[in-house]
DRENVO-286118 format. One line per 10 residues: their letters; for each residue y, z, x of C-alpha. Coordinates in steps of 0.001 Angstrom, whole numbers, plus 500000, padded with zeros to 6 digits. Example, Ala and Ser with C-alpha at 12.3 -4.5 7.8 and 13.67 -1.06 7.14 Angstrom:
! residues 2
AS) 495500,507800,512300; 498940,507140,513670
! end
This chain:
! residues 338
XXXXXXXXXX) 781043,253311,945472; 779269,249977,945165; 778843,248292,948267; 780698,244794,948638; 780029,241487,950234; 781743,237921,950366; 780778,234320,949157; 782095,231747,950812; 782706,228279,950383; 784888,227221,953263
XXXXXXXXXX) 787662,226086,950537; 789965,223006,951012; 793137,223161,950406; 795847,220581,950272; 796899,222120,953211; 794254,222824,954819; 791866,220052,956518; 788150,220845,956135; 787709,221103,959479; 790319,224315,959535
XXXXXXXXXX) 788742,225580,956301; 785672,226136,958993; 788138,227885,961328; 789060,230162,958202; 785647,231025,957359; 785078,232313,961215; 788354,233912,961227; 787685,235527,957489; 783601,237015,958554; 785729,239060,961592
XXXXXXXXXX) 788101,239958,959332; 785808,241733,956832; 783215,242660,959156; 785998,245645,960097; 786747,246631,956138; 782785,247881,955345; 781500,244775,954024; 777887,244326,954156; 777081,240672,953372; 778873,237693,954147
XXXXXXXXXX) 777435,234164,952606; 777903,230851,952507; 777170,228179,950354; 775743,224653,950245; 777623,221922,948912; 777893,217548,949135; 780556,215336,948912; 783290,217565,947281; 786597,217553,948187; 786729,221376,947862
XXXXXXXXXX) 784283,222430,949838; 784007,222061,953381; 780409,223356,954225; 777521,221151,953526; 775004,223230,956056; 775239,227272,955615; 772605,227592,958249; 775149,226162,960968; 777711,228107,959858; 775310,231321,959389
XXXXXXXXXX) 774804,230902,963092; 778676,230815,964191; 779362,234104,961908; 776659,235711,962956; 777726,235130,966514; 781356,236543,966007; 780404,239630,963800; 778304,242954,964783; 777973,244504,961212; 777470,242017,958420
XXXXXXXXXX) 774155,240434,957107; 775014,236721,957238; 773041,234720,955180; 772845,231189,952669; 774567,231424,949187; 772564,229375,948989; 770401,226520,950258; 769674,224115,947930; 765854,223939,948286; 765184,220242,946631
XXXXXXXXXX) 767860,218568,949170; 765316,220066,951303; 761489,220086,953245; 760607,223464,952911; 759341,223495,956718; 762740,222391,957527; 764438,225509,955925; 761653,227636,957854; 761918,226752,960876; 766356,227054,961106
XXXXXXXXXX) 766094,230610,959642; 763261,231578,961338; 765930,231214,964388; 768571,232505,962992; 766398,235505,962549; 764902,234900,966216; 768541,234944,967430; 770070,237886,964763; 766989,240004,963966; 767515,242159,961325
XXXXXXXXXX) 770757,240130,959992; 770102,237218,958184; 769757,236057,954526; 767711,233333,952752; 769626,232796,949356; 767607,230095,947744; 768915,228107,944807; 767754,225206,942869; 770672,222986,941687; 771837,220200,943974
XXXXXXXXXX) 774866,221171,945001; 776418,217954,944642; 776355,214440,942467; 773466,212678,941156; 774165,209650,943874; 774612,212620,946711; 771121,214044,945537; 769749,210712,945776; 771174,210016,949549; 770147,213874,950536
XXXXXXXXXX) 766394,213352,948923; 765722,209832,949295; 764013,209940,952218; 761980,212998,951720; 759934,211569,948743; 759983,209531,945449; 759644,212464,943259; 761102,213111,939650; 762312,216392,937935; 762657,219789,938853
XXXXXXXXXX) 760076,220450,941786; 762035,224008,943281; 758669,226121,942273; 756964,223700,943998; 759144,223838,947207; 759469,227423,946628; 755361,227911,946695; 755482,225320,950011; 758250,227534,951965; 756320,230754,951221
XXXXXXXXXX) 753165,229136,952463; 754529,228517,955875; 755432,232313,955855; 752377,233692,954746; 749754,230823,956113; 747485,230661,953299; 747588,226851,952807; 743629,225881,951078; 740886,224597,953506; 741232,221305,954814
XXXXXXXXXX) 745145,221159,953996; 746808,219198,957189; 749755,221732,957203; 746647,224329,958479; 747534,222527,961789; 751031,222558,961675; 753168,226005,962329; 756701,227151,962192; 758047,228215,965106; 759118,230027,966661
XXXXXXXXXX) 755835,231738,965411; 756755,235185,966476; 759843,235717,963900; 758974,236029,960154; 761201,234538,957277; 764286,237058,956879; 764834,237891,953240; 764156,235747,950050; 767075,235684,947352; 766792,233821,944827
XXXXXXXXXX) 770320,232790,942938; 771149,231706,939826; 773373,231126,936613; 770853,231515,933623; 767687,233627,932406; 765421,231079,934851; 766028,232596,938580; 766225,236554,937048; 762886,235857,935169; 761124,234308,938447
XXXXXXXXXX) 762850,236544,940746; 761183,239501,939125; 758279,237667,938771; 757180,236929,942541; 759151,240286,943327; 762427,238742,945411; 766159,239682,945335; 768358,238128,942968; 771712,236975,942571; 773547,236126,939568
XXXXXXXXXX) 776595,234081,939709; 778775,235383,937494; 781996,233363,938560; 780671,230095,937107; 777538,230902,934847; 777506,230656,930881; 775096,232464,930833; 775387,236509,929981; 775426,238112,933427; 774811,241458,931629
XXXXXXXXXX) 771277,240008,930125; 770167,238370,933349; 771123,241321,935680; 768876,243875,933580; 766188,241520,932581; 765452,241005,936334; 765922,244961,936983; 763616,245455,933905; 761028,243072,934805; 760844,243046,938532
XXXXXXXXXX) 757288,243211,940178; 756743,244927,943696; 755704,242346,946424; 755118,241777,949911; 759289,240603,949838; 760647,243712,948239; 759239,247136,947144; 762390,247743,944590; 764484,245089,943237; 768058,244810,944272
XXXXXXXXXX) 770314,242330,942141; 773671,240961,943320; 776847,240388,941214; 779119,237048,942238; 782518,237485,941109; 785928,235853,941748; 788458,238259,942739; 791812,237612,943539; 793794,240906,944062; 797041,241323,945625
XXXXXXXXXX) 799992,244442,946113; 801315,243741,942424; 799629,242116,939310; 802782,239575,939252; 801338,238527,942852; 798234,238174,942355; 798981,236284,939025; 801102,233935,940770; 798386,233257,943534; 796083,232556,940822
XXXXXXXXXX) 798251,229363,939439; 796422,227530,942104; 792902,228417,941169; 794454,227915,937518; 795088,224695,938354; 792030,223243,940541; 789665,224344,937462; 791302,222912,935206; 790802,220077,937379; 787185,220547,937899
XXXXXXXXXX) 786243,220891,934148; 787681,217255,934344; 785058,216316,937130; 787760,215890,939574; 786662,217835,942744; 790026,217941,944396; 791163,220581,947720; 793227,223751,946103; 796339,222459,945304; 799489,225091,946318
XXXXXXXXXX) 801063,227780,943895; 804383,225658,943929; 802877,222363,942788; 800502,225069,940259; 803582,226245,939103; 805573,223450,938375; 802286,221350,936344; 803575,220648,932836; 801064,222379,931242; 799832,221346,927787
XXXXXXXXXX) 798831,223681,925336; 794989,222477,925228; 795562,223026,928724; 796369,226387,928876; 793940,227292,926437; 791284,225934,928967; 792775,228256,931512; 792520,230945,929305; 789249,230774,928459; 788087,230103,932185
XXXXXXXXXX) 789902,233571,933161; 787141,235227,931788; 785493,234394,934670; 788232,235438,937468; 789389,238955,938147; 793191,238925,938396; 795721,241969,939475; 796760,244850,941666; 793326,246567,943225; 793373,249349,940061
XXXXXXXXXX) 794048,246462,938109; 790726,244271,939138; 788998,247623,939899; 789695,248478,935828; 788929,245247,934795; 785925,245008,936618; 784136,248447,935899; 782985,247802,931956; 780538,244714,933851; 779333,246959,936182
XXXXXXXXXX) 778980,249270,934109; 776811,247316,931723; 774858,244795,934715; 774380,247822,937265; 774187,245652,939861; 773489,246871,943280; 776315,245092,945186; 779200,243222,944313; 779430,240020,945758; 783154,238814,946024
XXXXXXXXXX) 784334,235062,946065; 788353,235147,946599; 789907,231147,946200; 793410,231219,947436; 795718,228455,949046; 797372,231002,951873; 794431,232151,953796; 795974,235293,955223; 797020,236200,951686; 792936,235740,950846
XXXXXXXXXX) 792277,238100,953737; 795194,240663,952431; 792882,239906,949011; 789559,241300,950881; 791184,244159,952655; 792685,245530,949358; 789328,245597,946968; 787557,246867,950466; 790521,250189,949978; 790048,250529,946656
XXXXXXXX) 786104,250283,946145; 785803,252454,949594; 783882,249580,951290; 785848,250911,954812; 785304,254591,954219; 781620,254494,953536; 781052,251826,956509; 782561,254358,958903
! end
């Protein structure tokens, strides 16, 4: 069966502080690290209500510390909010401190608001436009010290100097990330949950095109999905309401914590409105575990992707771990991790 793993992004609920959404994401990594997972990650996001982790490499740090099994890695850091040295130097210790556990998931939007980009890049430079193959180029150059002659960074090393960079993934939503991916010969991850972009065309352009490299002899692409499984399909359809809801919300560019089923449930619903939700669901995974297993197997089919890569948005954050524990039963994540 295809191996699973988890993307998390420490969600907010309206009734659950950010600060407890942390707690959850600790309590969550044990959780799975018993049910076969292989991956857990987190992800990088500013000022939104939602989302209560702004630095995956502290939290990387705290899983990692908690769990035995499961690689914990970024999903992803935002490279431009960041100095490339910066980013070697923390995961070059989290590799120091977990060898042979850690992830680098690199991405290249923001991860936030154009005044939040601003605040988190202000101070780094004055630059314009899209400069991630330029940060990219920089972070592997502090790996691989091959800066030119004369460059000052020839004096300047990332320590600790005895750990290399763990692995490179690079993430994305569109044709851009598969095509360089496979071009500098990196893992890839394609984020399926809220891309408009065909998954199916990225996943096996990146498979088709990928290029050995000192990073990766074979390429190995990741599918991000939301999932949100439960005992019956009725369950798991009422659980849903809430991420019905908060999207619905979002596509209006309000960035709110996951409101609960009941107040999901009683929203007078218009029928624009619940056209919207329709449409979105083409992006969530609903049902009983055959359910989402059935509904999931025609994309894997068609991507072939070497791991599925689960994100699971509820408001009750035992019935998101009942969520995990089911799809790790029916894909056989706990009987091939034993």
């Amino acid at each position: 069966m295809i191996p699973l793993s988890v993307l998390d992004l420490s969600v907010v609920t309206t009734g659950t502080k950010p600060a407890a959404a942390l707690r959850n994401s600790i309590d969550l990594a044990r959780h799975v690290d018993g049910l076969g997972y292989v991956r857990y990650w987190l992800a990088e996001h500013h000022n939104l209500a939602s989302v209560a982790s702004p630095a995956p490499d502290v939290m990387i740090g705290q899983i990692a510390a908690v769990t035995k099994h499961l690689r914990v890695g970024s999903g992803g850091v935002m490279l431009p909010n960041h100095a490339p040295l910066v980013v070697a130097e923390r995961f070059k210790m989290l590799e120091a401190l977990f060898p042979g556990r850690i992830d680098l998931g690199l991405g290249r939007a923001p991860g936030t608001d154009g005044a939040t980009a601003y605040a988190l890049r202000s101070r780094l430079d004055r630059r314009e436009g899209d400069d991630f193959l330029e940060r990219l180029h920089e972070l592997i150059l502090w790996e691989t010290r091959e800066f030119p002659a004369g460059h000052p960074y020839n004096t300047v090393v990332a320590m600790p100097d005895d750990t290399k960079l763990p692995p490179i993934w690079l993430l994305g939503s569109s044709d851009y990330s598969s095509e360089l991916a496979a071009q500098v010969g990196m893992g890839f991850a394609f984020a399926h949950h809220f891309a408009s972009h065909d998954a199916i065309d990225a996943m096996v352009h990146y498979r088709n095109r990928f290029q050995p490299s000192a990073w990766r002899a074979t390429p190995h692409a990741i599918l991000a999905v939301a999932v949100i499984a439960a005992d019956t399909d009725e369950e798991a359809e009422r659980l849903a309401s809430s991420f019905d809801l908060n999207r619905l919300r979002r596509d209006r560019g309000q960035y709110l914590p996951l409101p609960s089923v009941e107040e999901a449930m009683a929203y007078p619903y218009t029928d624009s409105e619940r056209a919207s939700i329709l449409r979105n669901r083409s992006r969530l995974f609903v049902g009983s575990p055959a359910t989402v297993q059935k509904k999931l197997q025609p994309l894997i089919f068609a991507s072939k992707p070497d791991e599925l890569m689960v994100i699971t948005a509820v408001y009750d954050h035992e019935a998101r771990k009942k969520s995990y524990s089911l799809l790790a039963e029916a894909f056989g994540a706990a009987k091939s991790a034993a």
